[in-house]
KENU-373250 format. One record per residue (C-alpha): residue number from 1; residue in one letter; x, y, z. Coordinates in pm, 1 decimal. Example, Ala and Ser with C-alpha at 12.3 -4.5 7.8 and 13.67 -1.06 7.14 Angstrom:
// residues 2
+-----+--------+----------+----------+----------+
! num ! residu !       c1 !       c2 !       c3 !
+-----+--------+----------+----------+----------+
!   1 !      A !   1230.0 !   -450.0 !    780.0 !
!   2 !      S !   1367.0 !   -106.0 !    714.0 !
+-----+--------+----------+----------+----------+
// end
This chain:
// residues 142
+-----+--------+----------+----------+----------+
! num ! residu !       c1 !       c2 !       c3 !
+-----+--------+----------+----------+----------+
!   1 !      X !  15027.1 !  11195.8 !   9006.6 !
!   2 !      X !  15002.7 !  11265.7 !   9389.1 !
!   3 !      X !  15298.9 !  11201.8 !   9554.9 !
!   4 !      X !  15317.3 !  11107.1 !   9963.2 !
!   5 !      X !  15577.6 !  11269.0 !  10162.1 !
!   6 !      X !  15741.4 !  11330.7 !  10471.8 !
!   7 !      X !  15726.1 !  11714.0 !  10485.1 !
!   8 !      X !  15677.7 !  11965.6 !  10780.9 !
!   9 !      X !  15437.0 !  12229.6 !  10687.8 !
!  10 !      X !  15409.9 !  12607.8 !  10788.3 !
!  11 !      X !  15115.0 !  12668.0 !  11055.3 !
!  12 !      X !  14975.7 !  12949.4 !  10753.0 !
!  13 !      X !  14963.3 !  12617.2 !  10493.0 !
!  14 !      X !  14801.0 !  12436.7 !  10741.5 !
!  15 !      X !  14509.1 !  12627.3 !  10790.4 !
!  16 !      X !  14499.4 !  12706.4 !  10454.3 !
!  17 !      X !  14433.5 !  12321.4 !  10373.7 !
!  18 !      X !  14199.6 !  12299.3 !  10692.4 !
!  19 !      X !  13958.4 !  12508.7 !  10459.2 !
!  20 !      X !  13985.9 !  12290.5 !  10201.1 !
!  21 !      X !  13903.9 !  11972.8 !  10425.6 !
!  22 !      X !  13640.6 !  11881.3 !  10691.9 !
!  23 !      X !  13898.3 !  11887.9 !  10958.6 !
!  24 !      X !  13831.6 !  12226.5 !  10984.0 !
!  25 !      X !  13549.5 !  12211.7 !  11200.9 !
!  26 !      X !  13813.2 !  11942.6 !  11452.1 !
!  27 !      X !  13977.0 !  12216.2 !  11664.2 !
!  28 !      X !  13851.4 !  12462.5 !  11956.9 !
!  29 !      X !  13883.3 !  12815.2 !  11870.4 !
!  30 !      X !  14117.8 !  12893.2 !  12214.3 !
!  31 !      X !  14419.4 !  12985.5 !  12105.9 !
!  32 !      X !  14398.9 !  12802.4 !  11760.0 !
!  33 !      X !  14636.1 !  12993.8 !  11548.1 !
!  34 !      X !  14954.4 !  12956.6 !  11839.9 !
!  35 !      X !  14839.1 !  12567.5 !  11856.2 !
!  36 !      X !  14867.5 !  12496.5 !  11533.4 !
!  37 !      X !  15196.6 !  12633.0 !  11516.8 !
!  38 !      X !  15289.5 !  12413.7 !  11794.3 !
!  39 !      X !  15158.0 !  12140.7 !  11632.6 !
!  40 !      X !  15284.0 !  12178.7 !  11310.9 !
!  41 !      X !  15591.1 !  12239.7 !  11428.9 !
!  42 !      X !  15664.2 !  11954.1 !  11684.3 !
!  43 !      X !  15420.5 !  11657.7 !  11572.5 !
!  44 !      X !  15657.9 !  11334.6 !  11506.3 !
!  45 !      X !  15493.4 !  11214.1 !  11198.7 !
!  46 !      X !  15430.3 !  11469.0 !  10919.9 !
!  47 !      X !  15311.2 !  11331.0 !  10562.1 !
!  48 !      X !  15177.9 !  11536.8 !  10315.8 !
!  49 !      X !  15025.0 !  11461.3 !  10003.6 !
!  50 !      X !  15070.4 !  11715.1 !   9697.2 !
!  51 !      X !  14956.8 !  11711.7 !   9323.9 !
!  52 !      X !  15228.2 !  11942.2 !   9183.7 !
!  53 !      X !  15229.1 !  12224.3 !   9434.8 !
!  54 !      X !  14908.6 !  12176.9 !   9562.2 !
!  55 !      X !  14841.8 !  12001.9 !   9899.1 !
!  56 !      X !  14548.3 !  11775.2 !   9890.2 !
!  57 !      X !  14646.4 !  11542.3 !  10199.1 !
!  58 !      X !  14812.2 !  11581.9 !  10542.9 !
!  59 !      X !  14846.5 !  11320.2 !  10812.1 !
!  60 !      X !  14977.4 !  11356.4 !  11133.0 !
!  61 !      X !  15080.3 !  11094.2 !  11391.2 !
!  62 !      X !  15249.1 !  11105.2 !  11741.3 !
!  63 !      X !  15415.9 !  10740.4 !  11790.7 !
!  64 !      X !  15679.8 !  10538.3 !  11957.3 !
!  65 !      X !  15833.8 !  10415.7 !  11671.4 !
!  66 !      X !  15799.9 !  10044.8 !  11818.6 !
!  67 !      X !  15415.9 !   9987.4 !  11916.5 !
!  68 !      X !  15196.2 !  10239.0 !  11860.8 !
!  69 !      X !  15085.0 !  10534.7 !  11645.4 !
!  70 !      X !  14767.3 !  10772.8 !  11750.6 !
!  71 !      X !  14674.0 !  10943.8 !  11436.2 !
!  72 !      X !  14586.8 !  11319.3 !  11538.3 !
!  73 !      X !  14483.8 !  11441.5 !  11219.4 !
!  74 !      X !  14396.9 !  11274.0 !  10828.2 !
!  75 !      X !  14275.6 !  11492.2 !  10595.9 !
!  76 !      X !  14192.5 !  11534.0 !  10209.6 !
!  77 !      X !  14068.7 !  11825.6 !  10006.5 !
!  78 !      X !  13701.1 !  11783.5 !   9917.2 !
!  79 !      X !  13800.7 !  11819.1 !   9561.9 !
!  80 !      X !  14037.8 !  11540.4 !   9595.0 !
!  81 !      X !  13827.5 !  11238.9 !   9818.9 !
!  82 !      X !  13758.7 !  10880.6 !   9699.2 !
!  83 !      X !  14089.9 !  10887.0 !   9531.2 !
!  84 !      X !  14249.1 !  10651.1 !   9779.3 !
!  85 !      X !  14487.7 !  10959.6 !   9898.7 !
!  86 !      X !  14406.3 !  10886.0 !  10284.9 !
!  87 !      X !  14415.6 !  10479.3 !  10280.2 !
!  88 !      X !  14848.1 !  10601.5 !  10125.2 !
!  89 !      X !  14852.1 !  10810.9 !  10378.7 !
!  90 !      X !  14808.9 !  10594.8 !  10628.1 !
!  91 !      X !  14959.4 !  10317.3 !  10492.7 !
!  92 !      X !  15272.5 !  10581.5 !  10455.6 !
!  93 !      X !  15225.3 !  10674.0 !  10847.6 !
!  94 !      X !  15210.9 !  10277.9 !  10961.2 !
!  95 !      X !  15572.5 !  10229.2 !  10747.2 !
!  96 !      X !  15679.6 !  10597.6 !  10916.3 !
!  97 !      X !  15572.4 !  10459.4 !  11273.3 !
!  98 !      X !  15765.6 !  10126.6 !  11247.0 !
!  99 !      X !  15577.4 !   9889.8 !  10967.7 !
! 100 !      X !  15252.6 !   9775.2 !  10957.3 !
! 101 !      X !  15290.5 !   9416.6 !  11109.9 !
! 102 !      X !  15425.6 !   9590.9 !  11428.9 !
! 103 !      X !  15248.2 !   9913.1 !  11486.9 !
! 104 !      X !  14857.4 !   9956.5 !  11640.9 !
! 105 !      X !  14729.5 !  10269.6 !  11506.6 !
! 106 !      X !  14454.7 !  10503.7 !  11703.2 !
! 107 !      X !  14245.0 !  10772.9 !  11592.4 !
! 108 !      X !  13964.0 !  10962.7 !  11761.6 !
! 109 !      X !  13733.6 !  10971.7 !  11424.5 !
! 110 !      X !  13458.9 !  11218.8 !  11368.3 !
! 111 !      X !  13154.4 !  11096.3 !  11287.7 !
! 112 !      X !  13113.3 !  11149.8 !  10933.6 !
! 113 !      X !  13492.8 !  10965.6 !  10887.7 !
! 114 !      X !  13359.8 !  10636.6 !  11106.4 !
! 115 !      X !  13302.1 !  10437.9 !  10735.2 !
! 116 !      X !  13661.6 !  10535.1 !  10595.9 !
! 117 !      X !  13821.1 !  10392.4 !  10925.2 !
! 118 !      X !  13638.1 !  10130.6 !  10882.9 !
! 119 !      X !  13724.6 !  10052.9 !  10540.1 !
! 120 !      X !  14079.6 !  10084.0 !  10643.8 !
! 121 !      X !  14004.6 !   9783.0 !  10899.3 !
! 122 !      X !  14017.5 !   9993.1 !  11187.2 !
! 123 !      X !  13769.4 !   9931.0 !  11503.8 !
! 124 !      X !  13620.9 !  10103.9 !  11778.0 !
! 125 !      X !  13827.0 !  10033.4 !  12071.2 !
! 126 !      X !  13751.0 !   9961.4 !  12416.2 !
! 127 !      X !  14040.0 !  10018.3 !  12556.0 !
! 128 !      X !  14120.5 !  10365.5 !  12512.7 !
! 129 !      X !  14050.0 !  10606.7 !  12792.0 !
! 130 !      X !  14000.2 !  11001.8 !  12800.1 !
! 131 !      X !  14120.6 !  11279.0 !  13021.7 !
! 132 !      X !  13990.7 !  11615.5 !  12913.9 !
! 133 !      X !  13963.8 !  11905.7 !  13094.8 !
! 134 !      X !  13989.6 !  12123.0 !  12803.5 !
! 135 !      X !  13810.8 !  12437.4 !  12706.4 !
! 136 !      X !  13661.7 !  12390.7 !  12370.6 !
! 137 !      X !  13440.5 !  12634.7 !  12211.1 !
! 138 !      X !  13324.4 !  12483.3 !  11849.5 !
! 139 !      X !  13412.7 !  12650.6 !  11505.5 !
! 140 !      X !  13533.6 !  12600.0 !  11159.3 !
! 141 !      X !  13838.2 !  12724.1 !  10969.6 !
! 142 !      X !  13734.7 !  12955.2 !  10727.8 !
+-----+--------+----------+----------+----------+
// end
């Protein structure tokens, strides 16, 4: 049984899972290893999902608790997908955030996740702007 938590996670069991998942290959290799940590650390919504002690899921969300929810990361172990493990995590995150009939959730989705977001009933957005002046050299979490 895979049970959905709140749970804050250590930065090393974060990367760990981020070799496990496709959203290793999200972040810029500048500075990863301190980011995470801030991340991990400070990020308002933190839900794991865990079959025993293993983590197969992690979702987290920065929100306001009354409107809005930007989803910053959803992932699931490869060995673990088409299980339904995100669409409870994110159901879990919309309750965390404030409840479903009140909340408007975000995500920037990589390409290859457009289809689960969209089977969640999520749509591109027009209204969502970008400022990034960020260095952001390319690489996956190995």
């Amino acid at each position: 049984m895979i049970l959905i938590q709140p749970e804050r996670l250590a930065p090393g069991a974060y990367i760990d899972f981020l070799r496990r998942t496709d959203l290793g290959s999200q972040y810029p290799a500048e500075r990863f290893e301190a980011r995470i940590e801030r991340l991990v650390s400070s990020v308002p919504i933190s839900l794991t999902a865990r079959d025993g002690d293993r983590l197969v899921g992690v979702l987290f969300g920065i929100t306001d608790f009354a409107y809005w929810l930007f989803v910053t990361d959803l992932g699931v172990d490869r060995d673990y997908v088409r299980r339904g493990i995100g669409r409870r995590l994110m159901d879990a995150a919309l309750e965390a955030a404030g409840g479903a009939d009140d909340i408007i959730a975000y995500t920037c989705a990589n390409e290859n996740a457009v289809g689960f977001y969209e089977r969640l009933g999520m749509s591109p957005a027009r209204d969502v702007m970008v400022y990034n002046r960020v260095q952001w050299t390319d690489f996956t979490v190995r």
